[in-house]
N, C-alpha and C positions, 0 to 999 in steps of 0.2 A: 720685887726686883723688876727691872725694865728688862724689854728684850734688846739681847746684842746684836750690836749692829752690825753690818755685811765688813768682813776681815779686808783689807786692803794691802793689798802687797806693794814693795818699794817702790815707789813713782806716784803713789796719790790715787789711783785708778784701781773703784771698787771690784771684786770677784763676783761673778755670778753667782748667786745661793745654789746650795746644792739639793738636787729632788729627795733629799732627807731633810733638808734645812725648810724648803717649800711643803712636803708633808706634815709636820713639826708648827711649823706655823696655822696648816689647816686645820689639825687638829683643835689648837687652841684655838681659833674661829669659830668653830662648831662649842666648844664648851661655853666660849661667851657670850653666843648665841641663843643656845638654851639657856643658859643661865639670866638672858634678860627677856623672856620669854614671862611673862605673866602667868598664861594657863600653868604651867610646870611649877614656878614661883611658889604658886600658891598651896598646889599638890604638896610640896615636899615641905615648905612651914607646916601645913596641916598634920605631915604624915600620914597622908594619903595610901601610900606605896607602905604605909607600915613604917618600925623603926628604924632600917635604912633607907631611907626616900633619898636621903644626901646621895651615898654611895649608889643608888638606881639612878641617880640626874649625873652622875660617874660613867656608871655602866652605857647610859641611855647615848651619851657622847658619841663613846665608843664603837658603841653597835650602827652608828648613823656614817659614823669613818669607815668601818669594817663595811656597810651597805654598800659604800660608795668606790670604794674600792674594788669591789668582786661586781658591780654596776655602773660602771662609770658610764655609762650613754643614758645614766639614770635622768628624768627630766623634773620639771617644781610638781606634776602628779604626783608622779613616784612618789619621789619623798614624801610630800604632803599625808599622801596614803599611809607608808611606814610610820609618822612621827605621830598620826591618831589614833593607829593601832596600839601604839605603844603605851602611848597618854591613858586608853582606853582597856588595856593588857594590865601592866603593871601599876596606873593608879586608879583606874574605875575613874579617869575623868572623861566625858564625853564634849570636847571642845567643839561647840556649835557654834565658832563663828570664825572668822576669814584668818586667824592669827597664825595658822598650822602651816597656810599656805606664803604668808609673809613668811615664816621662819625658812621656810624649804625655800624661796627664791632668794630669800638673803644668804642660808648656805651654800647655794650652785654659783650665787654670785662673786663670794669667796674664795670658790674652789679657782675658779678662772683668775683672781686677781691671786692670790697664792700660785697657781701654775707658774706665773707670768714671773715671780719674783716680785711682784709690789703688796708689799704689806704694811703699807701705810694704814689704810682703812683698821686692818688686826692690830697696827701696834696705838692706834687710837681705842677701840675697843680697850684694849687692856688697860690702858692708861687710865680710863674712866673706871674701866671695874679697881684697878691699885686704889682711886681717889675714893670711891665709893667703903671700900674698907678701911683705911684710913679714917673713915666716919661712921663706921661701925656700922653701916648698912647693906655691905655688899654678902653676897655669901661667898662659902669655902667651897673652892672648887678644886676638883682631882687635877689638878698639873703641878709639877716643880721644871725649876729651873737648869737645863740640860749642861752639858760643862762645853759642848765642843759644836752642839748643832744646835742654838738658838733654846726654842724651850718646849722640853716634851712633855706630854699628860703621862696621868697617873696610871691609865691602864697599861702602857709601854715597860714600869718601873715595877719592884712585886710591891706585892698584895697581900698582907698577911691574911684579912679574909679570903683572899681568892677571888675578888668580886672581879677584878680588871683583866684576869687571866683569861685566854684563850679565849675571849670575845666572841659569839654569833651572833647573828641575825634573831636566831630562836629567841621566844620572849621565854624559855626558860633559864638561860643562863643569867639571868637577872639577881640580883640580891635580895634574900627578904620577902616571906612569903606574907607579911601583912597587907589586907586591902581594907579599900575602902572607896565612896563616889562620890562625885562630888554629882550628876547626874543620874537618877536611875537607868540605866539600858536595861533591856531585856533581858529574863532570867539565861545566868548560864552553865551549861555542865561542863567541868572538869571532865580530865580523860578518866577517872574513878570512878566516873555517873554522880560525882557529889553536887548538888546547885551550889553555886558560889552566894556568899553572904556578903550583904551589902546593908551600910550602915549611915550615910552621910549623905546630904542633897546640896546643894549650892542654894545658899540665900540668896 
């Protein structure tokens, strides 16, 4: 389904979007985002993150809105830092080259054209990710279609696993305790003193 377009009242002369209708949008910027993110791409076909790698590319959304949100003076470091942490946390991918930092300046870029009300750039993304499924290549991603504020993710809506609820920062609120790497890092302990087990390399 396409996103709906800004409501107009009698006289032709569109409404401003509302800072829920602009949130709502950012959100799904962020998901389409990651979602056209190659290093991640590949993580979650592999199942990397284990059998819900889908629902951790959910979570991972989430937790980058919920950052940004409680960080908003956040800068393309920052984030960069959080989104190879997480790569690195949840799927033992270690992304050794400039993509992390493309993604984090494409989301801050976002965030300012969403503040603004222009969501042309998001309602093209989506348009390409709708055509892409349509052809059977796109993946499934955690958003539906909101009834009153344009179109909200899935962590907003329940959860029968629980994965979308009450969102942190923490890379434990993550779904799915399966790993695996696509690069070896250094060995690591859990807070149990267990060394984490690692099993895949990147061809």
């Amino acid at each position: 389904m396409s996103p709906r377009p800004a409501q107009e009242p009698r006289g032709g002369v569109a409404l401003p979007p509302t800072p829920a209708q602009c949130a709502s949008k950012f959100d799904l910027a962020i998901a389409l985002t990651l979602a056209a993110w190659p290093a991640l791409s590949l993580a979650v076909a592999n199942l990397w993150g284990g059998p819900l790698s889908s629902e951790k590319r959910d979570w991972f959304a989430g937790a980058v809105s919920t950052l940004l949100e409680e960080t908003p003076d956040a800068d393309v470091d920052y984030v960069e830092e959080f989104l190879l942490q997480v790569m690195l946390d949840e799927f033992e991918v270690n992304v050794d080259d400039s993509s992390a930092e493309e993604v984090a300046a494409k989301i801050l870029g976002l965030r300012k054209l969403c503040a603004k009300g222009d969501f042309g750039m998001v309602d093209e993304m989506f348009a390409r990710w709708e055509e892409r499924r349509r052809r059977g290549v796109g993946p499934d991603l955690g958003f539906v279609e909101g009834k009153d504020e344009g179109l909200e993710t899935d962590w907003d809506s329940e959860d029968e696993d629980g994965a979308g609820e009450g969102v942190d920062v923490e890379m434990g609120e993550a779904p799915g305790l399966g790993r695996a790497i696509m690069e070896k890092p250094p060995p690591e302990v859990d807070e149990e003193g267990f060394i984490k087990v690692v099993g895949k390399k990147r061809r």
